[in-house]
Z-matrix of the N, CA and C atoms (Angstrom, degrees):
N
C 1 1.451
C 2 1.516 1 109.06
N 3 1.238 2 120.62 1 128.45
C 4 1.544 3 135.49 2 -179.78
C 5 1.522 4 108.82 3 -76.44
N 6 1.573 5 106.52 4 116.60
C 7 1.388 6 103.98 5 170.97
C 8 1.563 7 109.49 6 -88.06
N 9 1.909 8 95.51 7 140.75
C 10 1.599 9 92.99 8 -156.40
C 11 1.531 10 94.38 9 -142.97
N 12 1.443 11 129.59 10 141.48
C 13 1.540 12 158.96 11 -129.53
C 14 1.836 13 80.36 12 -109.84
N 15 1.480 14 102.99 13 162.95
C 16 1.310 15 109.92 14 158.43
C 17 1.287 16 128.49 15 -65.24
N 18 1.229 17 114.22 16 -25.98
C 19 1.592 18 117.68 17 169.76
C 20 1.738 19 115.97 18 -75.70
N 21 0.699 20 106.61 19 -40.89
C 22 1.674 21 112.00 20 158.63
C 23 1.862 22 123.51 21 -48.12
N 24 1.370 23 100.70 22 -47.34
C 25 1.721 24 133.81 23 -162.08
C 26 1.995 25 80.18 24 -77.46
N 27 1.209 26 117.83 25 -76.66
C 28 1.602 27 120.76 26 -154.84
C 29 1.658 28 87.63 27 -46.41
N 30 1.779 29 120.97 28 -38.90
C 31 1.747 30 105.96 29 -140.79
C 32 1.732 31 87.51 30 -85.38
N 33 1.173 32 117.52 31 -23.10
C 34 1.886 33 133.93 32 -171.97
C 35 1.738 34 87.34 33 -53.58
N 36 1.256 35 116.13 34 -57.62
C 37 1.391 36 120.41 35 -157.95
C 38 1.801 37 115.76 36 -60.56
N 39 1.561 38 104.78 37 -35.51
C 40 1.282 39 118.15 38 -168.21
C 41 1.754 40 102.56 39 -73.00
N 42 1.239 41 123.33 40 -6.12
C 43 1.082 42 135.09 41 -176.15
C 44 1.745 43 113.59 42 -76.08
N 45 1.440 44 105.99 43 178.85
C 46 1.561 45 113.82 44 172.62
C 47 1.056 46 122.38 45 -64.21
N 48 1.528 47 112.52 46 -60.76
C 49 1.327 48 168.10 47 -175.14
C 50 1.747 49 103.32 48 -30.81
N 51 1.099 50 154.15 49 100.96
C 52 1.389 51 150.57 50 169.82
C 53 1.782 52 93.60 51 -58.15
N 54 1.783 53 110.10 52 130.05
C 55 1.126 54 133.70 53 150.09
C 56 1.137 55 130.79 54 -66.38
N 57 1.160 56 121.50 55 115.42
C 58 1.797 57 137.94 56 176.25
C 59 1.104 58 94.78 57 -93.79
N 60 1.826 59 137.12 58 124.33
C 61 1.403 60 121.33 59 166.20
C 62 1.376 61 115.77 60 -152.10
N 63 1.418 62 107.63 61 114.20
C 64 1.546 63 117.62 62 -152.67
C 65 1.921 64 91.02 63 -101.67
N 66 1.541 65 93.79 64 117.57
C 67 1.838 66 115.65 65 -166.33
C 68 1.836 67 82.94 66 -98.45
N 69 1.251 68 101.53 67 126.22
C 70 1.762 69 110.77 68 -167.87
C 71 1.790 70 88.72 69 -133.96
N 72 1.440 71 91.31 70 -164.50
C 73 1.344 72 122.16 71 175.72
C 74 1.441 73 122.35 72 -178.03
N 75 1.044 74 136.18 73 129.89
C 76 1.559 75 129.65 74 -153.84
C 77 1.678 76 111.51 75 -83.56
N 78 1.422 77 104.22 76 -17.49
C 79 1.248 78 110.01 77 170.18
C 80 1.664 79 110.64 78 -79.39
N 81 0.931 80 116.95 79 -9.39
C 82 2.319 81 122.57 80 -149.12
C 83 1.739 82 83.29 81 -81.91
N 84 1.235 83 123.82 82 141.41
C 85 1.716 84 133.88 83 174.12
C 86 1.607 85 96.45 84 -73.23
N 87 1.622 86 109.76 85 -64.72
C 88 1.347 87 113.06 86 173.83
C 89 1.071 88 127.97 87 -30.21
N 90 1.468 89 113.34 88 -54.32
C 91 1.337 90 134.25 89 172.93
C 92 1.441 91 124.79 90 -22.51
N 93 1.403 92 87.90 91 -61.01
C 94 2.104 93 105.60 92 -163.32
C 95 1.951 94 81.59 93 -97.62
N 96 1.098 95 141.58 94 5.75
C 97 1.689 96 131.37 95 151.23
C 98 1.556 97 101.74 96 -79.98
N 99 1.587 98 127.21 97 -47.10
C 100 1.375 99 115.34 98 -159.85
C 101 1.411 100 98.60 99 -84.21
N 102 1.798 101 130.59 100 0.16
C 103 1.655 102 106.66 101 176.73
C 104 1.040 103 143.30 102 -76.84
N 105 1.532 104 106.43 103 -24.90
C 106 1.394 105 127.74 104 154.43
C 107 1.802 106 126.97 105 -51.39
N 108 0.829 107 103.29 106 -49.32
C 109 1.815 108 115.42 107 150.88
C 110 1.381 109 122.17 108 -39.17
N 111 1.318 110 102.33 109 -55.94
C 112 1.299 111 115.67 110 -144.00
C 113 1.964 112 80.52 111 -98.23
N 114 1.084 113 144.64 112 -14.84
C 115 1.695 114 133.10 113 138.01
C 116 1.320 115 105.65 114 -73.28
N 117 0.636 116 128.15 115 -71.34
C 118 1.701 117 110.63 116 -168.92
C 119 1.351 118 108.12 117 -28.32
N 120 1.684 119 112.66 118 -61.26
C 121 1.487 120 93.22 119 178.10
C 122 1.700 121 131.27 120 -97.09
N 123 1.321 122 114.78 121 43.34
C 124 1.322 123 153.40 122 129.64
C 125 0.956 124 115.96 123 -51.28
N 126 1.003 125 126.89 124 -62.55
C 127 1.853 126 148.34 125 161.37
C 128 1.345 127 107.97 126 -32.11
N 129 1.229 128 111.40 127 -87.19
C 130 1.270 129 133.42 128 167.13
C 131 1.363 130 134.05 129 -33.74
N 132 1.082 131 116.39 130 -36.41
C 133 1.488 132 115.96 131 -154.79
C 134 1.903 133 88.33 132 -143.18
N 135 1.359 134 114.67 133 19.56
C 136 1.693 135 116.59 134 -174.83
C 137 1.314 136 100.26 135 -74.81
N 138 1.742 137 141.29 136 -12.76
C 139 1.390 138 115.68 137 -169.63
C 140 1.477 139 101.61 138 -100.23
N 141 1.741 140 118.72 139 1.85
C 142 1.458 141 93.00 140 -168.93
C 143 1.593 142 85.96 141 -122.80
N 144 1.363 143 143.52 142 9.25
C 145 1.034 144 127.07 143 158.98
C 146 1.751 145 117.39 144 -146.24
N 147 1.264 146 132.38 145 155.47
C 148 1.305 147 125.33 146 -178.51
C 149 1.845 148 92.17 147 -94.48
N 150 1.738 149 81.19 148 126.92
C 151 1.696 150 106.38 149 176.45
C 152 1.827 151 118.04 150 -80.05
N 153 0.654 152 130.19 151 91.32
C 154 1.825 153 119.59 152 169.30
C 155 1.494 154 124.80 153 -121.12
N 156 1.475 155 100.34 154 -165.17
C 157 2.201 156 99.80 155 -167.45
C 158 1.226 157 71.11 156 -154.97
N 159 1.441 158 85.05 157 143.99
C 160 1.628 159 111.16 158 -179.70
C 161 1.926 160 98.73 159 -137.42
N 162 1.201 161 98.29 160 122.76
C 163 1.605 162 101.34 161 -177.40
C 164 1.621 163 120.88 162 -82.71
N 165 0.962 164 116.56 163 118.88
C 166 1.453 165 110.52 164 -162.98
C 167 1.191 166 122.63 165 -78.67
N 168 1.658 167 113.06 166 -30.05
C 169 1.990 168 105.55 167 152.82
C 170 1.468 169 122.31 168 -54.49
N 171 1.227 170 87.31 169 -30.41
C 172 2.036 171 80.29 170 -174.33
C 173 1.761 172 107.12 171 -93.06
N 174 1.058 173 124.32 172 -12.00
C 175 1.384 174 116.91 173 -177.38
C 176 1.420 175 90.25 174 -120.67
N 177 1.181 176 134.03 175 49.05
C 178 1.711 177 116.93 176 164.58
C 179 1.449 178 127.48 177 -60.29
N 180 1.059 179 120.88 178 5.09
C 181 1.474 180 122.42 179 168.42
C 182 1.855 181 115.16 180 -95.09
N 183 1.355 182 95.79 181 -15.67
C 184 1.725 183 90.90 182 173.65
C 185 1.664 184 99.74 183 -106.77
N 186 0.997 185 111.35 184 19.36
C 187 2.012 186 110.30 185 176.67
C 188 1.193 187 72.60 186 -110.55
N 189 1.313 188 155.95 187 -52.52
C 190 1.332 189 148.99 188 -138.85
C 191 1.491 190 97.04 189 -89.35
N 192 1.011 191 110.46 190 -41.94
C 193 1.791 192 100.12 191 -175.96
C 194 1.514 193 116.41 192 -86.25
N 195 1.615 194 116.63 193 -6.97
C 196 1.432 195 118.55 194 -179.77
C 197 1.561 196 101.84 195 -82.46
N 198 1.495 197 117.06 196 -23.45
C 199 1.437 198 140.38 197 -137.45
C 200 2.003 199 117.82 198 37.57
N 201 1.615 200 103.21 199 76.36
C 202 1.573 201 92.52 200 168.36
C 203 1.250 202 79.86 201 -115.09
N 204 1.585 203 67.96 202 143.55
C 205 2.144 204 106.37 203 166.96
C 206 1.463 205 96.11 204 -105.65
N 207 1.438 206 125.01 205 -23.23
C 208 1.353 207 106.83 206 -155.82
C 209 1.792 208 97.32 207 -121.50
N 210 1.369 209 118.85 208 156.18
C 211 1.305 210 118.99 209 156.94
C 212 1.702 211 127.02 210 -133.24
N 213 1.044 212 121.10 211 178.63
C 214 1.665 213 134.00 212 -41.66
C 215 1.565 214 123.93 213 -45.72
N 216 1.415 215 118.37 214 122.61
C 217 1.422 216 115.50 215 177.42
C 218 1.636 217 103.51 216 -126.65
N 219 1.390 218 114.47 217 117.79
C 220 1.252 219 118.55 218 -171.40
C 221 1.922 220 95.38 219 -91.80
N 222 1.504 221 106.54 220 133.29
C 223 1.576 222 105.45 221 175.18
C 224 1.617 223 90.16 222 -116.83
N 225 2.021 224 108.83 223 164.77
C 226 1.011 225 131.15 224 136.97
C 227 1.109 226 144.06 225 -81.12
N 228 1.289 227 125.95 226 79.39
C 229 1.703 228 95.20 227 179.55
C 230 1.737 229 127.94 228 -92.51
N 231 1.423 230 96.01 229 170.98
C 232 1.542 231 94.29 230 -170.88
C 233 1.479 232 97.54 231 -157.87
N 234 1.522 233 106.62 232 118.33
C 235 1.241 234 108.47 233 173.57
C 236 1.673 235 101.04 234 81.51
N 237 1.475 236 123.85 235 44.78
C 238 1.058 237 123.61 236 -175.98
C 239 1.848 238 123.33 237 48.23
N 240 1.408 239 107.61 238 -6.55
C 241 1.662 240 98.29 239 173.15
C 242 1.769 241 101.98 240 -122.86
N 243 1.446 242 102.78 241 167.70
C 244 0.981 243 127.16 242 -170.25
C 245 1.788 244 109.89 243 -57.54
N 246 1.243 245 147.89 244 117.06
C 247 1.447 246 133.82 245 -179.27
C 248 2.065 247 114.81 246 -99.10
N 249 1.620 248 78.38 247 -33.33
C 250 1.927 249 69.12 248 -172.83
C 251 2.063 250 77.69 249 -168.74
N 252 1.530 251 103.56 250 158.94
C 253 1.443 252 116.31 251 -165.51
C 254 1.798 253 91.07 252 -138.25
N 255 1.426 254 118.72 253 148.60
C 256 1.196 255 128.75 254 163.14
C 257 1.828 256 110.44 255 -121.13
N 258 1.420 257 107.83 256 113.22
C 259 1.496 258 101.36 257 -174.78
C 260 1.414 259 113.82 258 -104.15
N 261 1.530 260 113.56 259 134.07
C 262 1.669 261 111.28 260 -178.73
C 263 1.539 262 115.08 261 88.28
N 264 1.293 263 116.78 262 152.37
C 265 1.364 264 123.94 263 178.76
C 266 1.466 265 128.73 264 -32.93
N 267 1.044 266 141.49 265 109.80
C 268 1.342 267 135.97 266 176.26
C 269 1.477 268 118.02 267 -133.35
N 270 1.580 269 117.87 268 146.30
C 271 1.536 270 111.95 269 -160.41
C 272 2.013 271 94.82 270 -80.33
N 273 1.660 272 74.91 271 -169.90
C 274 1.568 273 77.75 272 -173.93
C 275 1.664 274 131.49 273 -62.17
N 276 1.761 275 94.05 274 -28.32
C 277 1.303 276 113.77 275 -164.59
C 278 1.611 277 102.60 276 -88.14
N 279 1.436 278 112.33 277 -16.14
C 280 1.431 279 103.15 278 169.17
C 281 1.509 280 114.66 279 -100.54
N 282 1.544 281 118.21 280 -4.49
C 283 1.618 282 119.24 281 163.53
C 284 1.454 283 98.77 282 -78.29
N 285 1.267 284 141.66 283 -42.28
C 286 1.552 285 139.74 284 -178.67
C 287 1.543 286 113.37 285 -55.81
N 288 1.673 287 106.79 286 -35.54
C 289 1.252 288 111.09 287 173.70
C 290 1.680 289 116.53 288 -63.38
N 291 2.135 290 110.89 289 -59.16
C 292 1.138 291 107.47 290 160.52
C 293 1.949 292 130.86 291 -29.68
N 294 1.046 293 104.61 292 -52.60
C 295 0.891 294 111.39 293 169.00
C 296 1.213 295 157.73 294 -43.60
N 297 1.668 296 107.48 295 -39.14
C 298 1.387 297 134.96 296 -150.34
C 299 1.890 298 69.80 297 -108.71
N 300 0.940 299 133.94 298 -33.34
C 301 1.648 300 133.07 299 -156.80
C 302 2.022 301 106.21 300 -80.57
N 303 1.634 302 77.60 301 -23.35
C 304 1.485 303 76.17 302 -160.51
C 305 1.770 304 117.26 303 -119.97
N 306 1.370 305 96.12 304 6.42
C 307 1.649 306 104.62 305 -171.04
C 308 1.866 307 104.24 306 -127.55
C-alpha cells in the first residue's frame, strides 16, 4: 500500500476508482497490528478499489477535514465523499466483511 500526501489523496478521489484509506500514525500500537491486514486486503480487493495510508501527523489538515480524533480508522470513499469508516483494530475477517459491504 502506497503512502500518499493530501495532494495525492484530493487527485485519488476525483477518480473512478473507490478509495480505501487507512488514516495511521507511526506511533498508534493498533496501527502497525491493522497494516498487515490492511495489505493483504490490498491484495485482495486491489482491482476494485485503490488501497493507500495517509499519515496523520504529516497531513493534519485532511484528518482535520475528515474530523478523526481517533486512530486507525480505515474510510471508503466513493465519488469523492466519505461512504462508511471502520475505527480501531479489526481482524481480517471483519475488514473482508467491511469491505465486501462497501466496495
Amino acid at each position: 500500500m502506497e503512502q500518499i500526501n493530501t495532494e495525492k489523496f484530493d487527485e485519488l478521489l476525483k477518480g473512478e476508482k473507490p478509495v480505501v484509506c487507512d488514516f495511521f500514525a507511526t506511533w498508534c500500537g493498533p496501527c502497525k497490528m491493522l497494516a498487515p491486514v490492511m495489505e493483504q486486503m490490498s491484495a485482495e480487493y486491489g482491482g476494485k478499489a485503490e488501497f493507500v495510508k495517509v499519515d496523520i501527523d504529516e497531513n493534519m489538515e485532511l484528518a482535520a477535514r475528515y474530523g478523526i480524533m481517533s486512530i486507525p480508522l480505515v474510510a471508503v470513499f466513493k465519488g469523492g465523499e466519505a461512504v462508511d469508516k471502520s475505527l480501531g483494530y479489526c481482524s481480517k475477517s471483519e475488514m473482508k466483511e467491511f469491505l465486501d459491504k462497501n466496495l
